[in-house]
Every structure is written in C-alpha cells, then in structure tokens.
C-alpha positions in Angstrom: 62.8 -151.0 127.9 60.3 -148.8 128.8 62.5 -147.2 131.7 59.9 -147.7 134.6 61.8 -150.9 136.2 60.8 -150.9 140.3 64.7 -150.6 141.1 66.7 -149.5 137.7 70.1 -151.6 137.6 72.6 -150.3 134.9 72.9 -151.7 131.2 76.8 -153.2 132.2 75.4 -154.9 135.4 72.6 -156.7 134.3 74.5 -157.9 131.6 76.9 -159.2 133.9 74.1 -160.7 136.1 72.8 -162.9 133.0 76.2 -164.5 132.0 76.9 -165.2 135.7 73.5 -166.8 136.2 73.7 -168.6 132.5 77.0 -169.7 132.5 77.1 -170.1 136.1 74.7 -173.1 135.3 75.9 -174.4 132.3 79.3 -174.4 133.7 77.9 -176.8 136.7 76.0 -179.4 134.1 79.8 -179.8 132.8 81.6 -179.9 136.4 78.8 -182.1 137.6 79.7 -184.5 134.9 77.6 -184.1 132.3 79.9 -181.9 130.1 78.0 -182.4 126.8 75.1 -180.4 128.1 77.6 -177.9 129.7 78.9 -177.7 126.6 75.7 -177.3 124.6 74.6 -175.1 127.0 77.1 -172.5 126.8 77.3 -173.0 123.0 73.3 -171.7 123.1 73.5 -169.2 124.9 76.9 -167.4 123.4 74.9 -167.8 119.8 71.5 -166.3 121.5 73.4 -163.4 122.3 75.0 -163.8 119.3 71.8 -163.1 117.2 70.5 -160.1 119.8 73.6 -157.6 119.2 70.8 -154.7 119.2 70.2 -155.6 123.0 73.4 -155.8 123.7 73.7 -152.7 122.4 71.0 -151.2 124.5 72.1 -152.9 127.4 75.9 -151.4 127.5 74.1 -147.7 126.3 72.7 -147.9 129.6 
C-alpha cells in the first residue's frame, strides 16, 4: 500500500490473480476427490474476504 511495488499491477487485476490462484486450488482439493476440503476451502476464503471489505475497497480504487 505504500505505492512503490517493483512492477505496479492494477487494483482489479490483482484481485483477480488471488481468486484464480485461491479458488483455483480449492477447486482441485474438490475435483481431486477430496470435496470437503474443497469445500471448506472456498468457504474460508469467500468469509476472509468477507471480513477485509476495506481492502477490497482499496484494491478495486486502484
């Protein structure tokens, strides 16, 4: 947040980066047969960014 990142990517494509990368994996715990930790997975990380709505924010801002 301090705006001196070695190669600046914008706000909307980071954020897209993370859920790719996050869900990416928790969506391959469930296809690789282990769909309760898909499951709990994606259930974690739609309530963390529930809870950091302020980053979000930021992160679209940008």
């Amino acid at each position: 947040r301090s705006g001196r990142a070695p190669v600046p990517v914008p706000g909307a494509a980071r954020l897209a980066l993370e859920l790719a990368i996050l869900f990416g994996g928790s969506a391959g715990f469930y296809l690789a047969g282990h769909a309760a930790a898909g499951l709990a997975m994606a259930l974690l990380i739609a309530l963390s960014y529930a809870f950091s709505l302020d980053r979000l924010g930021w992160l679209l801002r940008q």
